[in-house]
C-alpha positions as CSV (number, residue, x, y, z in Angstrom):
1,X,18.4,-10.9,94.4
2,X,17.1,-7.9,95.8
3,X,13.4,-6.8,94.1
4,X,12.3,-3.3,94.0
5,X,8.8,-3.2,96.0
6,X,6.2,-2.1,94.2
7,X,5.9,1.5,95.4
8,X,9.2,2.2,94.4
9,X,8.9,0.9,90.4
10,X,8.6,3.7,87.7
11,X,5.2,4.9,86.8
12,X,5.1,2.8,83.6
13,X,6.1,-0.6,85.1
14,X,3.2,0.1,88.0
15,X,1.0,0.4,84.7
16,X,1.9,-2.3,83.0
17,X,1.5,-4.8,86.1
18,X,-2.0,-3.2,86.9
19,X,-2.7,-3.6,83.0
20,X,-2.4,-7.3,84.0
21,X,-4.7,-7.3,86.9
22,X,-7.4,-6.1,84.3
23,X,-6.9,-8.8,81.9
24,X,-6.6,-12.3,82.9
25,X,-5.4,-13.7,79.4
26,X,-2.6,-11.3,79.7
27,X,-1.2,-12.8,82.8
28,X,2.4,-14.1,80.9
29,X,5.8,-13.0,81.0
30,X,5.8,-12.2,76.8
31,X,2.8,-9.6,77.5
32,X,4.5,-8.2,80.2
33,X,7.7,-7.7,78.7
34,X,5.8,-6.1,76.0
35,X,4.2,-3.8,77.6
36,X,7.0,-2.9,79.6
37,X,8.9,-1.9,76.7
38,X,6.2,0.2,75.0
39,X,4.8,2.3,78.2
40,X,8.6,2.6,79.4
41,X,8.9,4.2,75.5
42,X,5.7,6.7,75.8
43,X,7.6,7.8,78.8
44,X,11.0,8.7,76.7
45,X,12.8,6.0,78.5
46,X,13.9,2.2,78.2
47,X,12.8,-0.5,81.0
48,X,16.3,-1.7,82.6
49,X,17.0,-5.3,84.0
50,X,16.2,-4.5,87.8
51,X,12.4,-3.3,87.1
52,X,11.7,-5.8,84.4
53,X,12.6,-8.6,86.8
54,X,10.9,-6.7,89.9
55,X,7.5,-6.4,87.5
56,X,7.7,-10.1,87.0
57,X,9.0,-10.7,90.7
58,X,6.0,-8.9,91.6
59,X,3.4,-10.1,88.8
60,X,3.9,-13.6,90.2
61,X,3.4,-13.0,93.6
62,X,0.3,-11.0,92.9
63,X,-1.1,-13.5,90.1
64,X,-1.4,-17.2,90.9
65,X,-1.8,-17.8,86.7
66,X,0.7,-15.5,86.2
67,X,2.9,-17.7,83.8
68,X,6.7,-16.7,83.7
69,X,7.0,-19.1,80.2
């Protein structure tokens, strides 16, 4: 599968995987999800498939305790 690179992700997704970077016991896919869902809502939208699994794609490249569980 094809990931969309990091520069390319909506604003909220780029929020919620620097959001992580600030937080090491929020480094998990659960957390992620999460906030994917709520910043995508401030923003009047809903997070689709591709930029949910390019966050995490990208979260666990970027994250070596990044935990996809």
């Amino acid at each position: 599968m094809d990931y969309t690179p990091y520069q390319y992700l909506p604003l909220f997704a780029k929020v919620a995987i620097e959001r992580l970077d600030q937080n090491y016991d929020m480094r998990n896919a659960r957390v992620l999800n999460e906030m994917l869902d709520a910043y995508a809502k401030t923003y009047g939208t809903e997070c689709d498939d591709e930029t949910r699994q390019s966050a995490t794609h990208i979260a666990l490249r970027r994250f070596n305790n990044f935990s996809s569980i």
